[in-house]
C-alpha positions as CSV (number, residue, x, y, z in Angstrom):
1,X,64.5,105.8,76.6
2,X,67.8,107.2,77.3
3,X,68.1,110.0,80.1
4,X,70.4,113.2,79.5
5,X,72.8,114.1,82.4
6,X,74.7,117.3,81.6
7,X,76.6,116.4,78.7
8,X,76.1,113.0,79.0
9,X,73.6,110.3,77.9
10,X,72.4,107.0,80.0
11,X,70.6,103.9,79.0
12,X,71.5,102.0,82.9
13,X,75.0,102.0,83.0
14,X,75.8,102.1,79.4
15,X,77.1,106.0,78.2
16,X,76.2,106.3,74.4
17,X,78.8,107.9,72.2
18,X,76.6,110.1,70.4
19,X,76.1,112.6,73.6
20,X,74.2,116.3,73.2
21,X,76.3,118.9,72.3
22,X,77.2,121.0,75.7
23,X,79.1,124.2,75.2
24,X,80.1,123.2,71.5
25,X,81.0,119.6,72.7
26,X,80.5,116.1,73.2
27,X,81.8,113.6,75.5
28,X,82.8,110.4,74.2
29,X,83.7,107.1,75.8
30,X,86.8,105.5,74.4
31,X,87.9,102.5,76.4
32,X,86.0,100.3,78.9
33,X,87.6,99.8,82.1
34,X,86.9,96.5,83.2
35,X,88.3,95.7,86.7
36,X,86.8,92.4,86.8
37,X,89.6,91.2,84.1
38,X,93.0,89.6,85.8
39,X,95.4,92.1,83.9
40,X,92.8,95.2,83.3
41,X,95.5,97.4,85.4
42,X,97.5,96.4,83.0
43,X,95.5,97.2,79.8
44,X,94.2,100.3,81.1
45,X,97.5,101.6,81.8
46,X,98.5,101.0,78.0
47,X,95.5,102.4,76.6
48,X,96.4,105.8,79.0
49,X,99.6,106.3,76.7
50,X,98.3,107.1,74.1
51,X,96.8,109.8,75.1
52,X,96.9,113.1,77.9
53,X,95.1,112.2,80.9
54,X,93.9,114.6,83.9
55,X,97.0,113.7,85.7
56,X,99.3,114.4,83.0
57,X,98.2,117.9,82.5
58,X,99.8,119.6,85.5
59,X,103.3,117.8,85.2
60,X,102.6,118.6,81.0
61,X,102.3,122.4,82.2
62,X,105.3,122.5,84.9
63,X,103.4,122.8,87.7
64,X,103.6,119.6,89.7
65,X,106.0,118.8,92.2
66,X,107.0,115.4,91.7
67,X,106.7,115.2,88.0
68,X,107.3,116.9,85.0
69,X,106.7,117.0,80.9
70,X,110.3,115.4,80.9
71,X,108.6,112.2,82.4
72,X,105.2,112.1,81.2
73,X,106.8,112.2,77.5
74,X,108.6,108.9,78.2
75,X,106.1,107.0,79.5
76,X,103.9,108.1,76.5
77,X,106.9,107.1,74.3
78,X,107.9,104.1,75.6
79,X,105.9,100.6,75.5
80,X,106.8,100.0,79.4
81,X,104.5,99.7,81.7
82,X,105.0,100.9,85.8
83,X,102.4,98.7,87.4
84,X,100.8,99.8,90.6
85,X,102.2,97.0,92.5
86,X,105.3,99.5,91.7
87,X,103.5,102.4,92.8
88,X,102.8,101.8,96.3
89,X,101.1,105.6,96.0
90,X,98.7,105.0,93.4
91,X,98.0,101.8,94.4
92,X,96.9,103.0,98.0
93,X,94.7,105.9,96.3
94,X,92.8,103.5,94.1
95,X,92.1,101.1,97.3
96,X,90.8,103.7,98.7
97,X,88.8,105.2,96.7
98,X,85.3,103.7,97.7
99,X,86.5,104.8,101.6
100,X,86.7,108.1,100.6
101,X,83.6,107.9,97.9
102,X,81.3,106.9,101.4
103,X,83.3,110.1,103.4
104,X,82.1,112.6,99.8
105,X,78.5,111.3,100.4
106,X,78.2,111.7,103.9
107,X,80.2,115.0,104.2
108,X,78.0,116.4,100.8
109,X,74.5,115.4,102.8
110,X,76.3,117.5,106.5
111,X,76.7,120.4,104.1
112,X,74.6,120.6,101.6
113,X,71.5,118.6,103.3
114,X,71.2,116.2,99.6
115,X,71.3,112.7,99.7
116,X,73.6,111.4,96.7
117,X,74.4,108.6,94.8
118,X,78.2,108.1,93.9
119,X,78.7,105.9,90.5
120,X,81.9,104.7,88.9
121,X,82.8,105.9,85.7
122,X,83.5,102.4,83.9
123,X,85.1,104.3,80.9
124,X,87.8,106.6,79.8
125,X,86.6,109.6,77.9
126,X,87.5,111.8,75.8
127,X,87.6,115.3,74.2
128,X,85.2,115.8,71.4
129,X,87.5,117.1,69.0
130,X,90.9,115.7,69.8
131,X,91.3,112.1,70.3
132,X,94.1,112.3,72.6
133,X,92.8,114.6,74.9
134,X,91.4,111.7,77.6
135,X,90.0,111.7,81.4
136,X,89.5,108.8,83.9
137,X,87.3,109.6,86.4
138,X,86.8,108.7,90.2
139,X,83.3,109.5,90.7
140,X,80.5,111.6,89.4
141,X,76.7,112.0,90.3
142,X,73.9,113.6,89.2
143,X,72.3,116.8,91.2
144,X,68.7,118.2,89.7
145,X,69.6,116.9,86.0
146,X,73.5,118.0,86.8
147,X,76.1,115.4,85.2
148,X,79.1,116.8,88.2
149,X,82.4,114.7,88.5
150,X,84.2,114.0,91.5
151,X,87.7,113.4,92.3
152,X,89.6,111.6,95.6
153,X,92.0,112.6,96.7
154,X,94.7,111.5,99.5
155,X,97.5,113.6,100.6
156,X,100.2,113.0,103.6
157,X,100.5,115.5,106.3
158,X,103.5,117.5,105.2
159,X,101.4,118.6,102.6
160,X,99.0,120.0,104.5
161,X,99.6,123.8,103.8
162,X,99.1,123.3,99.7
163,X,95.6,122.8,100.9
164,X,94.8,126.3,102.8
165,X,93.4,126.6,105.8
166,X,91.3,124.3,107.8
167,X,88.2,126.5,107.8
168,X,88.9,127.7,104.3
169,X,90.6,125.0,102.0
170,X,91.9,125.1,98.8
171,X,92.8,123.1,95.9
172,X,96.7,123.0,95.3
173,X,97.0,124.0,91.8
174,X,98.5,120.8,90.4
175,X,95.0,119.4,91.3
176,X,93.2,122.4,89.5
177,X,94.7,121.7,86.5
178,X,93.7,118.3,86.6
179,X,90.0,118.8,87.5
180,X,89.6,121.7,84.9
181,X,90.4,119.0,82.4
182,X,87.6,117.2,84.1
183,X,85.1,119.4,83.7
184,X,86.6,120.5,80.2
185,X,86.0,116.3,78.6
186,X,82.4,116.0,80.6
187,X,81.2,119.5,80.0
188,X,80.3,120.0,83.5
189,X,79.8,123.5,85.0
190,X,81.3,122.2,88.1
191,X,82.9,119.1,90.1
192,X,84.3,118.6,93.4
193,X,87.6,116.9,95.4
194,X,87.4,114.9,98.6
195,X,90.6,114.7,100.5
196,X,91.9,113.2,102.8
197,X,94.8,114.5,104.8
198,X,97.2,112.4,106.6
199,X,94.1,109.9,107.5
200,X,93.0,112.2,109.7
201,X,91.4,114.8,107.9
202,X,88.3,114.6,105.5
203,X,86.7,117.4,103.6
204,X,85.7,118.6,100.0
205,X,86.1,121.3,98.0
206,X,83.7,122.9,94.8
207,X,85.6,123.6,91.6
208,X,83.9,126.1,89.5
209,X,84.6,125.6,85.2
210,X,86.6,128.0,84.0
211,X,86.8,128.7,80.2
212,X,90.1,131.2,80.0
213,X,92.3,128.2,81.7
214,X,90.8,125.4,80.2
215,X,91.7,127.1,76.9
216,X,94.9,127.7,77.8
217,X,94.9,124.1,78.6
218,X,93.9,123.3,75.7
219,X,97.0,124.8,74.0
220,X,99.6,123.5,76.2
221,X,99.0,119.8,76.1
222,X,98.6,120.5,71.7
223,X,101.8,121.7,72.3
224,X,103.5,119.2,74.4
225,X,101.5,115.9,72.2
226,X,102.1,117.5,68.6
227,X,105.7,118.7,69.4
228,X,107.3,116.4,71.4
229,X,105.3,113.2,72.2
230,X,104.3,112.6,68.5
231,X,107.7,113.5,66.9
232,X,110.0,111.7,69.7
233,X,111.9,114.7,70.9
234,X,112.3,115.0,74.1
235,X,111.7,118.3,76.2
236,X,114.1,119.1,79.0
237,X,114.6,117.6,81.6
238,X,112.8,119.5,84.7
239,X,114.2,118.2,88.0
240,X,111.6,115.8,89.2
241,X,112.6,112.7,90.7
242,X,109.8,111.0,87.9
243,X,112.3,112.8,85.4
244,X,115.5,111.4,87.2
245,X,114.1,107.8,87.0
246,X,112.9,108.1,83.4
247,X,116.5,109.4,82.5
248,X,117.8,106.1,84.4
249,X,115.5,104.2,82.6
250,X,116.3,105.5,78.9
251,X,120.1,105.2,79.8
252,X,120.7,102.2,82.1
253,X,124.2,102.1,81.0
254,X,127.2,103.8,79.9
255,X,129.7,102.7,77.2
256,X,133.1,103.0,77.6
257,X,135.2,105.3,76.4
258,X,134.9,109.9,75.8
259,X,131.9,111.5,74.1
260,X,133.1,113.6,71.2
261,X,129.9,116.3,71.1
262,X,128.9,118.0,68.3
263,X,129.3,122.0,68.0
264,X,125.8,122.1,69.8
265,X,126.3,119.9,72.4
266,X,129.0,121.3,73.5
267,X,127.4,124.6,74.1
268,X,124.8,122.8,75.7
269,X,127.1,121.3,78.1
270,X,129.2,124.6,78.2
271,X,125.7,126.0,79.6
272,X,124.9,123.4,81.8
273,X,128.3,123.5,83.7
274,X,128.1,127.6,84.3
275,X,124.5,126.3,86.1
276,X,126.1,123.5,88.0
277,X,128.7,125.9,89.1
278,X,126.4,128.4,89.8
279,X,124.0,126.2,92.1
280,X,126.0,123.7,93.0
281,X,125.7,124.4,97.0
282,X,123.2,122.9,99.6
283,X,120.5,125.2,100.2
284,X,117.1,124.4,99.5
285,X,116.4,126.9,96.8
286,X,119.0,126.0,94.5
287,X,119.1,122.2,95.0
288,X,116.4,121.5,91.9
289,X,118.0,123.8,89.9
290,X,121.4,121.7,90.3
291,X,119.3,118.6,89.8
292,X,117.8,119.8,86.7
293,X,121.4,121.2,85.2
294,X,122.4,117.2,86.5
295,X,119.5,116.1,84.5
296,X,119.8,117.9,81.1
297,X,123.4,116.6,81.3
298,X,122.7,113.6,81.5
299,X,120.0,114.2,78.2
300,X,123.3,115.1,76.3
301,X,125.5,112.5,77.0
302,X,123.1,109.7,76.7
303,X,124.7,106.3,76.5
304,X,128.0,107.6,76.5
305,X,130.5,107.4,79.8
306,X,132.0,110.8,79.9
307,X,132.4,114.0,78.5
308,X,135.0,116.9,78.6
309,X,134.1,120.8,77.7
310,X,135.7,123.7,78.8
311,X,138.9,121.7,80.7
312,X,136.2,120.6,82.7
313,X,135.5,116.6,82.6
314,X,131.6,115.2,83.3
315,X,131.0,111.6,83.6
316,X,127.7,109.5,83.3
317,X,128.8,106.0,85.6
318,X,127.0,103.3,87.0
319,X,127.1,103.3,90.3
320,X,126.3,100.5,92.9
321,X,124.6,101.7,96.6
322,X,123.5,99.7,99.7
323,X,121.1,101.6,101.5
324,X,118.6,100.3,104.1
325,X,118.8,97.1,102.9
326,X,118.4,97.7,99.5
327,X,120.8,97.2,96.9
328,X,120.8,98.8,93.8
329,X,122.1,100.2,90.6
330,X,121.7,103.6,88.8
331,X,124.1,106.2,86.8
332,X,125.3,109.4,88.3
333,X,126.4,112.4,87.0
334,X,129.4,113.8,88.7
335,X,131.6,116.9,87.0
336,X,135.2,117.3,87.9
């Protein structure tokens, strides 16, 4: 006989795809992730494009710091795949994860004086009405009947102020998104985040659902898939290093010769270069604004070399650096 969890059903590890309706919905597993397969990084991470995972939803909504909806639209448009041998980051957090699942339990039992079991989630879910609105999860268990997901987290030590104070931590708000979404797929009422900070510090933090952002959620990433991923248009470019390599990625290099733009490229580019001007110093607060001007650029002239608007001249080069050792190649944009 199967056993009900939350919004969840269980017959031993299997999760049936008819689940009781919580709050209107259903949660539905759409992919097996089987780790004991030689490529299943691999095949996982080509299932994740086509849909909008956790992760994705904080870039998708602007408020991540490192990527942005610039990015996440290319790699859902593009067949390439980043492994994590790439990603030295990701990699690390997903070898870590059963460290930091052991650290949850024990931490959960100081505070809360409950013994718990942590389980893998061996599937990708998804939304019960949209297809492409997906989750991965690190961790969930089950308190008095209550299906409540957990996510690890590890963060270096300059970050250390996104997450509050010591005796009264917070969730930085890229993470919110992302465990909102969570708790939106499962149905949960809740779920929690153990961090670790700078491998020294280990703690864990209660996020409660909340309906008004999830909906808003909800319309954002509609937005972003039906608008932009599903017809191949591009949004702007944001800033983000992610969106800087994608842009290198899409345009790895220039033909020779001028870009003749079009009336509304022009003014694009006409736009772009009062921004440059305007921001094109060294302090802190203006340097991603000059990056994402650079960026958007860069968007316009696409394949092209160079550019001129306004008596002004922009090019879009390949340019070869040595630095630390490493040889490599990437365009620029650089306005004269």
């Amino acid at each position: 006989m199967a056993e009900c969890y939350g919004a969840l059903y269980f017959t031993g590890q299997r999760i049936y795809r008819n689940a009781r309706k919580i709050r209107g919905g259903v949660v539905r597993k759409v992919y097996e992730v089987k780790k004991s397969h030689k490529n299943w990084k691999t095949d996982w991470l080509k299932f994740r494009k086509k849909s909008v995972g956790g992760s994705d939803v904080a870039p998708v909504c602007g408020l991540s710091p490192w990527q942005g909806a610039f990015s996440v639209w290319y790699d859902k448009t593009t067949p390439d795949i980043i492994l994590e041998e790439e990603n030295i980051a990701m990699e690390l957090g997903l070898e870590l994860e059963p460290f930091l699942s052991r650290h949850f339990k024990k931490r959960y039992l100081k505070y809360f004086n409950q013994e718990i079991e942590m389980q893998e989630m061996p599937y990708i879910l998804a939304d019960d009405k949209i297809d492409y609105f997906t989750v991965s999860l690190d961790r969930y268990f089950i308190e008095e009947d209550e299906f409540i997901p957990v996510e690890l987290k590890t963060s270096s030590e300059y970050l250390r102020d996104d997450w509050g104070d010591s005796k009264d931590p917070s969730l930085p708000i890229y993470y919110y998104f992302q465990v909102q979404w969570q708790i939106m797929i499962t149905g949960a009422k809740r779920a929690y985040v153990g961090f670790l900070i700078g491998n020294r510090k280990f703690d864990l933090i209660e996020v409660k659902r909340d309906d008004e952002v999830i909906k808003k959620l909800r319309v954002r990433v509609k937005d972003f898939w039906e608008n932009y991923v599903l017809t191949g248009i591009a949004p702007a470019a944001d800033g983000t290093i992610s969106s800087k390599e994608a842009l290198s990625a899409m345009y790895p290099k220039e033909a020779a010769g001028i870009m003749i733009p079009d009336d509304d490229e022009y003014k694009k580019l006409a736009e772009l270069l009062g921004v440059f001007d305007k921001n094109n110093g060294t302090k802190k607060t203006v340097e991603k604004a000059l990056e994402k001007a650079k960026q958007e650029m860069a968007q316009v002239i696409g394949d092209h070399e160079k550019v001129e608007v306004t008596n002004r001249t922009i090019t879009f080069k390949t340019i070869h650096r040595y630095v630390e050792a490493f040889d490599y190649t990437t365009r620029f944009i650089r306005v004269y």
